[in-house]
Each structure stands twice: as structure tokens, then as C-alpha cells.
N, C-alpha and C positions, 0 to 999 in steps of 0.2 A: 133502580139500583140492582134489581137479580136479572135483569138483561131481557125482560120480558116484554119484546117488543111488540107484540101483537096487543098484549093486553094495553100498554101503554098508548096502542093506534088509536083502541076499543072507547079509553077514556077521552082521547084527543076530539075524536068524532061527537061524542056526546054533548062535550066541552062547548065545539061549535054551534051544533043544534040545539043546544039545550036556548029554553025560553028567557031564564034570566041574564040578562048583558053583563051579571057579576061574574056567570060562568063565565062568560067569554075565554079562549084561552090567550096567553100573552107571549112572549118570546121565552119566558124559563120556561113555559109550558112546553112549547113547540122544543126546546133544548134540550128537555129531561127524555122525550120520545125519541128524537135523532138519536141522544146516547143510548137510548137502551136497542134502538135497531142496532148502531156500531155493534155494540155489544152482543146482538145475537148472528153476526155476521153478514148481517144485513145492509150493508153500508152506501150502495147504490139508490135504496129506501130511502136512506136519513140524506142523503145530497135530494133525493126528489120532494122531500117533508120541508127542508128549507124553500125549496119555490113555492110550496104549497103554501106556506107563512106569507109570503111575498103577495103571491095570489089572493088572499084572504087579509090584506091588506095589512098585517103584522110586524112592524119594525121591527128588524134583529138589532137585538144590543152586541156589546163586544164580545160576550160568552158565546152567541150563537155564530157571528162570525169564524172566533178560533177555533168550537167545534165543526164549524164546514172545513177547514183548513187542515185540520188535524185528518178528519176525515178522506181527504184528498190523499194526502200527504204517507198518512200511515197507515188506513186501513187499504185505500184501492191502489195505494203506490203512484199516483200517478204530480209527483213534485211539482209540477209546470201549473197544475189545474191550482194545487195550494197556493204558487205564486203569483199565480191570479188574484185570487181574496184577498190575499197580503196587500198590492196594490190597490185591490176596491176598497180594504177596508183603510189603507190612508187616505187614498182620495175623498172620503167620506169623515174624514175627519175621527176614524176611530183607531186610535193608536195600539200598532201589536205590541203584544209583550214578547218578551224575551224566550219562551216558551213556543211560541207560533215561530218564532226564527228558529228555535231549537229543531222542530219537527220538521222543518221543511230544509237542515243542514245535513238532517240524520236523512229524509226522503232524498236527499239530492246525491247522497253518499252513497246507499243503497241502490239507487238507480245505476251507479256509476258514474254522474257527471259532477267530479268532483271541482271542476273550476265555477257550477253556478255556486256548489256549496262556498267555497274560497268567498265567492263575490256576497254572499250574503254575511258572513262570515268580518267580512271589512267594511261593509253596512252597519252591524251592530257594533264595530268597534266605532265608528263614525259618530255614530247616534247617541254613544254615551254609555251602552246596555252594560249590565256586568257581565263576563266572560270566566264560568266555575268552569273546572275539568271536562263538564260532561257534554259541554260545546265544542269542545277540542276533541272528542273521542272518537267519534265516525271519523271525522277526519284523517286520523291518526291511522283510526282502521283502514281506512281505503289507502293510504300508503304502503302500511305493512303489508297486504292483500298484493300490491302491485307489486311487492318486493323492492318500494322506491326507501330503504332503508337511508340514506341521505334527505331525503324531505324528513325523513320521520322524525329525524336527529335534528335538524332545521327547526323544525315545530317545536321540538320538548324544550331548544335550546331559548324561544322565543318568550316560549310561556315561562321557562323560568326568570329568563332577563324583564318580565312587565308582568310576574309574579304578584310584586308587592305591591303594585298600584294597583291591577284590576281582578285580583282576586284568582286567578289562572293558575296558582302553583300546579305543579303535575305532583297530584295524585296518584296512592299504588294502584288503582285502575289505568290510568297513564300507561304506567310504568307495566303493567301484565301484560296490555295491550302490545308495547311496545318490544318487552321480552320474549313475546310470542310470535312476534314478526322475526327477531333476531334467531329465534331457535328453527325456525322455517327455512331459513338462507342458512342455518347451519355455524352462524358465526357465535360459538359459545363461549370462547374472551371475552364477545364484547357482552355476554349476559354476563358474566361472571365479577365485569369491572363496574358494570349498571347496578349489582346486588351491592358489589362489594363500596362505593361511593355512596349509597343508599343514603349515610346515616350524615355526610355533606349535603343533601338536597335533600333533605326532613320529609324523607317517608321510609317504611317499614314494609322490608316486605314478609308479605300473607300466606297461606299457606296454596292459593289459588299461584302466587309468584314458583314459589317449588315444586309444586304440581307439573306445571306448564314446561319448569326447567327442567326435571325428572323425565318428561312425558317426549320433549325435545329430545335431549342423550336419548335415548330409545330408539326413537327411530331413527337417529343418526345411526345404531349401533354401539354404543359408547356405555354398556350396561355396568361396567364397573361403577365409571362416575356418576350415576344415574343410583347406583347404591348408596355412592360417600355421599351424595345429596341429599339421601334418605336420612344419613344419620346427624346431618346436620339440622336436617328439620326438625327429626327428634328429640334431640339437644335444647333446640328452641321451642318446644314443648307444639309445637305443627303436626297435624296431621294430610296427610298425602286426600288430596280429595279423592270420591270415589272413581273419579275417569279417568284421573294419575294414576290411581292403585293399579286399576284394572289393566291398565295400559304398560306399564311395569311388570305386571306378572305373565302378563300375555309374549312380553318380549327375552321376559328373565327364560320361561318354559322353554321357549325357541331358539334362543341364541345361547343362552348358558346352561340351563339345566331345570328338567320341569323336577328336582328332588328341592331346588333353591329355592323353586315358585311356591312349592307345600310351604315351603321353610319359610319363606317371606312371608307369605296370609296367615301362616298362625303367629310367626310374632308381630305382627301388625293387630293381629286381636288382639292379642296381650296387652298391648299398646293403648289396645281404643279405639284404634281405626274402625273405622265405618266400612264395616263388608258388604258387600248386596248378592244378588241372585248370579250377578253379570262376572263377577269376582268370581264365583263358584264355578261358572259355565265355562269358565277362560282355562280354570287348572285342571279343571275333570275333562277337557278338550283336550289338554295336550298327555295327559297319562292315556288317555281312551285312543289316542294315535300312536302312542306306543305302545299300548296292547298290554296296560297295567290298568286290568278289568276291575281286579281286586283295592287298588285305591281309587277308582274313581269309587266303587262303592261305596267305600269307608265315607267316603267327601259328603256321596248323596245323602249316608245314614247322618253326619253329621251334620249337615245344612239342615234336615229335619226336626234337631234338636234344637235350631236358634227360631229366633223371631222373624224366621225369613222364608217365603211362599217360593219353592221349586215353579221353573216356569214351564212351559210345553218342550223350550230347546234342552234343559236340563234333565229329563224326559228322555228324548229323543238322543243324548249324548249318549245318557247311560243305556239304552236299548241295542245302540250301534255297537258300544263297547262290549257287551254280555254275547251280541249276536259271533262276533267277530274273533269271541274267546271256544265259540262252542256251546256258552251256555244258554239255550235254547229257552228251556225250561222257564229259569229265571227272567229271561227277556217278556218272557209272556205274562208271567207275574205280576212283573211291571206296566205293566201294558193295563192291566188290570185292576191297577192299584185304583183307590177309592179315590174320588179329585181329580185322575188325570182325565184329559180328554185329547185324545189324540187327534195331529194334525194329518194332512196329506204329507208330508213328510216324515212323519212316524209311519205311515203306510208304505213309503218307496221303499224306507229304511229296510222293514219286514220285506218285503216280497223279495227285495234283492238279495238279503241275506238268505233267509232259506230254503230260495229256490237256487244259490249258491251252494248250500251245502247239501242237496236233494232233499230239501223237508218239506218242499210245497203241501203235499198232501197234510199239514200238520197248520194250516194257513185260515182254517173253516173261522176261529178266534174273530181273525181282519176283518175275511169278506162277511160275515154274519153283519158287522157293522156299517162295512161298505155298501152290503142290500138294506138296510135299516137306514140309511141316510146321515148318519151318524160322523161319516168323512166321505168329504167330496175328492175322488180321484184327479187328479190333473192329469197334463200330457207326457208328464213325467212318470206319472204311474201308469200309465199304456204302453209307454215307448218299453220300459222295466219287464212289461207283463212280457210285450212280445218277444225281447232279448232271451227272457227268461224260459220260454214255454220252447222257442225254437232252440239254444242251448242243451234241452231240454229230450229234446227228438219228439217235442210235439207241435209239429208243424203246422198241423189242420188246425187244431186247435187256437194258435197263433192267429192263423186266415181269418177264423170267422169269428175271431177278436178284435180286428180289423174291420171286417163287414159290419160289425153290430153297435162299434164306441159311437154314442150318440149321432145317430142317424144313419153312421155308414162313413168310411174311409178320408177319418180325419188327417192332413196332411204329415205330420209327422211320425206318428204309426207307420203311414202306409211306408213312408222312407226305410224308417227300421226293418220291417216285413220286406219289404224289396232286396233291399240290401243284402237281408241272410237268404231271400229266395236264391238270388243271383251268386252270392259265394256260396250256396251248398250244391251250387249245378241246378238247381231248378229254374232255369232262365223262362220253357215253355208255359209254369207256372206263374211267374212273374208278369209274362203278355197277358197271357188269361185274366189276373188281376186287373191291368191297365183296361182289360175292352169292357171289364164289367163296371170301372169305374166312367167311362166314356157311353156307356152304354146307358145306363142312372143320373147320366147329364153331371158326373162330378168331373171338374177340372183336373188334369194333371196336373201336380205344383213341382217347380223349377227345384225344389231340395229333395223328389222322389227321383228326378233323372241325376240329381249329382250323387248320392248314393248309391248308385247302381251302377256309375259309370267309376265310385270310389272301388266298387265291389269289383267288375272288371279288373281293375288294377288289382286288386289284391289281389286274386286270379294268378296273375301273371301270364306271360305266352306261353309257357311248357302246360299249363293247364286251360287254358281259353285256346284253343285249337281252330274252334268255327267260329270265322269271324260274320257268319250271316247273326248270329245269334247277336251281335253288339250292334249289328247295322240294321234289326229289328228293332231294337230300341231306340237308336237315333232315328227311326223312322216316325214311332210314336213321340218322339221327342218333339221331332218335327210336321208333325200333323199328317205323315203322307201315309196313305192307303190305309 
């Protein structure tokens, strides 16, 4: 049961060898193992622990069957291998359940072949099985997925017409599935008349149903309606889930006004809504882009007051925002704070900014870390460095930043450094680079000659005069001399 398939093997083996024939182990023995490999991700394991039962002479009963199936089916994805068992376990006289067709309609949906699903589908309707909602749901979903919004309509219309005989009514899960396909094609009458008939076909919708409908208007652009649905939810005593919320405030800031987005998150706390980190990171993104440094602070100081843990991006917004105002100072503070641990993206953030506003020398903070091992640079934070350093008027410096990033003239550095060698007129420096790299057995890569040949263009002809200097580089372009 805590998924410990090793230890689980450990018992198995003993099981076998052991002296008395009471140990022996039996098929829930061999069943209990397989599940706890599924369970530790091991699932290649528990299909190979079934032959090994086989091998050791161990009849699987119907549990260890549906668990190879299941196994097929949902842990390796592979539906065809499930409807294998299926068939071995009728031919053997051992009847599936409704569940083993469950897994292998949802495996076959998933996969995308949704006509074995269909055929398995009107098997169990053959056979007698009962038929709840959640047989109907992949199905549903790979409709809405395709945008075959007429099958989908087809389906619900089915299940509700042989409703009351086989147990099938559609379900608000049905019906979110179904609304969520609707709000994807953009057709929100027909969400509108799906809510509004709701209380004709005896379900209720959830706040997962106005979430999804909220979340829809949004991205269509439709943020007024997308508000009246908020207060209808309200009304109905619903709260907006937390990926509606977030998804609402993210579009309210951008399209209508990041003053509505404050406005929305606190009276949705007022409310009760469920705030997270992700909520906070959404409003303090779009004031920190308008260059209202001062309320993201407010937001940060007060997300610290709730029961809610600031993440690294929350961090890194408010770093950007402080950097971008001037305040230096403060940025570093933060940076500093007790808890954070800064990513390589709090690190581009820093170099781009203050070697923006000529503060490099004020940087010792970063690298002190960055030589402690403390954040790993990416190619992102190279490419920055050399922008920054040649920007800069320190060119050499740049060079043998390029010469030294782990092992020597990684290919996108070197593009950067190219590029500003060749638009600052230092083309002979540029060569020079290319024969040392040729020289140390490094490759030239096919995005150092397009940069260089971008650099040219920016150039222009009034200042690229000598054109031997562009037919040297196509020369190393082209391997010659």
C-alpha cells in the first residue's frame, strides 16, 4: 500500500524460497507486488512479475488479470496490449468487470483511437454492464478535444434518452466537460442555454461549471460577461476555483485595467475565495509591467501577512520591478531576504538590469554566489553577460568570457560576441575569434555565421564599404582557405 516496490520484491523472493510450502506465495501475493511496483512507477516490473507467477507455476485469479490490464492500459498507455488480457481473460472463462472496460475506453480515448473506444463501448452495452457517466466521459472528452461539438451533442442527447434504464443520466461532470468544449469553439449561447435548461435535465451546476465559463469569456475577450458571471456565482453562494480566479485577474489586468484586478482579488478575499501564490504572481506581474513598483510592494508585503509561501517567480517579479524603478538598493535587499533562494533567472534579471543602468561594479552580491555554486548560470546568463560587457565598452573582457564559459566558445555566446564584434567594425577581430575556435578543434555553428551575416545587414552599405571583409566570412562559412 505506500508503494514500496522493492521491499514488496524483497518479501516475494523470500515467499518463494522460503522452506515451508505455507509460505509459498499465491496470486494476491504476486497482486499486492505488481501494485506496489505500478505504484512506484515501475510498471514494465509488475507486466514482467505477472510471467514470473506464470513461470512459477501460479494461477492468476481475476484481480491479477484486471491488474495486468489496468497496467497496460493506464500506467504504459499501451490500450491494444490491455485488449489483449481482456480477450485472454474471456477466453479463459474469467469474466471482466466493468471497470477493466472502464480503463481500456479511457486508454483508447487517450491514445486517440476513439472508434476501438466506441466498439468497446457497445460491447458493454451488449453484455448487460451498467453504463454511469464516467464511461461516457473520455468519450465526451475526445469529442470536445476534436472540436466534433455535434457527436458531443449526439452523446449527451443519448445518454439522456436511455438515462432511466441504464443508469447513464449526464452528470455536472458530463456537463463541465461538455461546457468546456463549448467555450473552446467560442459558442457561448450554447453555454448559456446548457446552464440555463440545467434545472430540465436534473443537474446543478458547480462552481468548476462557472469557473470554466468565466475562464472561456476571457479568453475570448468578453471580460465584462466574464464579471456578470462572477456575480452570479456569488449570488449562488460559488466560489470561482483557483485557475478561474487566476485566469480572470490575469485577463481583467490586461484587457481592462490591472486597478479592477487589485479590486477583484481583494473582494474575492472578502468573499472567501481561495487566493494562492499564482493569484498574487498574476497582479504583481501586471503593475511591475507598468512600472507601479510601489504596489507590487504593497501586494508582496501583504501576501506575507496570509498563510501563503512567496515562490522564487514572486521573488524575481518584485526584483524586476524595484530594478526597473531605480531602486537598486531595495532590489538587493530582497535578494537577500532570509528564505529566498535565488534562481538563474533572478540572476539574468540582476546583470541585465544593472549593467543597464551602469551598476555592474555594484554586482560582487550575485557573482559572490555564482562562485559559491549557489546558482547555476545558463546560456541565457552568458549571452546577457556579453551584451552587457560589450554595451559596455568592454570588449576584451566580453572575448575572454567567451574563451573561458565552460571549456571554451559555447555556441551561443560566441553568436552574441560575433555579432557585436562585426557591428562595432571589428570584423579582423571576429576572424581571429573563428581561427582560434578552428584551431582548439571547436566547430563553427550555423547561428554564429547568421549573426554576423544579421550584423552585416545592420551595417548597412553606407557603412560596410569592404566587401572582402563579408567574403572572409563566407569563406569560413564555407570551409575555404
Amino acid at each position: 500500500r505506500d508503494g514500496d516496490g522493492e521491499s514488496a520484491l524483497r518479501v516475494l523472493r523470500r515467499m518463494r524460497h522460503g522452506s515451508p510450502a505455507a509460505c509459498a506465495p499465491t496470486a494476491a501475493s504476486y497482486v499486492s507486488a505488481m501494485s506496489a511496483l505500478a505504484k512506484a512507477g515501475r510498471a514494465a516490473d509488475a507486466t514482467a512479475l505477472f510471467d514470473d507467477m506464470l513461470a512459477h507455476g501460479v494461477a492468476p485469479d481475476r484481480r491479477a488479470y484486471s491488474l495486468l490490464l489496468h497496467v497496460y492500459s493506464t500506467h504504459l498507455g499501451l490500450p491494444a496490449a490491455g485488449l489483449s488480457v481482456l480477450h485472454w481473460m474471456s477466453g479463459l472463462g474469467v469474466r471482466p468487470s466493468a471497470v477493466d472496460y472502464a480503463d481500456l475506453i479511457f486508454s483508447f480515448c487517450r491514445a486517440g483511437q476513439l472508434p476501438d473506444a466506441l466498439q468497446l463501448l457497445d460491447e458493454m452495452r451488449e453484455l448487460g454492464y451498467p453504463l454511469p457517466p464516467h464511461v461516457y466521459s473520455p468519450i465526451l472528452q475526445a469529442h470536445c478535444d476534436a472540436a466534433d461539438i455535434p457527436a458531443a451533442e449526439a452523446l449527451i442527447a443519448f445518454m439522456r434518452a436511455s438515462g432511466g434504464r441504464s443508469g447513464c443520466n449526464p452528470d455536472v461532470v458530463i456537463y463541465n466537460i461538455y461546457i468546456h468544449g463549448l467555450c473552446r469553439v467560442g459558442d457561448f449561447h450554447a453555454v448559456q442555454r446548457v446552464i440555463n435548461d440545467s434545472v430540465w435535465n436534473w443537474w446543478v451546476p458547480d462552481a468548476v461549471t462557472y469557473s470554466t465559463y468565466v475562464a472561456g469569456l476571457c479568453r475570448a475577450g468578453y471580460i465584462e460577461d466574464a464579471f456578470r458571471q462572477l456575480d452570479i456565482m456569488v449570488a449562488k453562494g460559488l466560489q470561482l476555483t483557483v485557475v478561474g480566479l487566476n485566469i480572470l485577474l490575469d485577463y481583467a489586468a490586461k484587457d481592462v485595467d490591472m486597478w479592477v484586478a487589485k479590486e477583484v482579488m481583494e473582494r474575492c478575499e472578502e468573499l472567501g475565495f481561495e487566493v494562492d501564490v499564482v493569484t498574487y504572481n498574476t497582479v504583481m506581474e501586471h503593475f511591475s509591467k507598468k512600472m507601479q513598483w510601489l504596489i507590487a510592494l504593497r501586494l508582496f508585503t501583504d501576501l506575507l501577512k496570509k498563510p501563503i509561501t512567496p515562490d522564487v517567480q514572486t521573488y524575481n517579479i518584485l526584483i524586476s520591478s524595484l530594478c526597473r524603478a531605480g531602486k537598486f538598493e531595495l532590489a538587493k535587499f530582497v535578494f537577500s531576504c532570509n528564505g529566498f533562494v535565488a534562481d538563474t533567472v533572478t540572476c539574468n534579471i540582476l546583470i541585465h538590469q544593472f549593467y543597464g543602468a551602469g551598476k555592474e561594479g555594484e554586482l560582487g552580491f550575485l557573482f559572490s554566489d555564482v562562485d559559491a555554486g549557489k546558482i547555476t548560470p545558463d546560456t541565457i546568463t552568458y549571452n546577457t553577460l556579453v551584451d552587457c560587457l560589450f554595451r559596455s565598452g568592454r570588449r576584451t573582457e566580453a572575448a575572454n568570457l567567451v574563451r573561458h564559459i565552460d571549456g571554451g566558445y559555447p555556441a551561443e555566446p560566441v553568436a552574441h560576441l560575433a555579432f557585436w564584434l562585426v557591428r562595432s567594425g571589428n570584423v579582423r577581430e571576429a576572424l581571429s575569434l573563428f581561427d582560434d575556435m578552428l584551431v582548439k578543434g571547436v566547430a563553427l555553428d550555423a547561428m554564429v555565421f547568421a549573426n554576423v551575416i544579421k550584423a552585416f545587414c545592420r551595417k548597412g552599405p553606407g557603412e560596410c564599404t569592404d566587401m572582402t571583409q563579408l567574403c572572409s566570412v563566407l569563406d569560413r562559412m564555407l570551409g575555404i582557405g
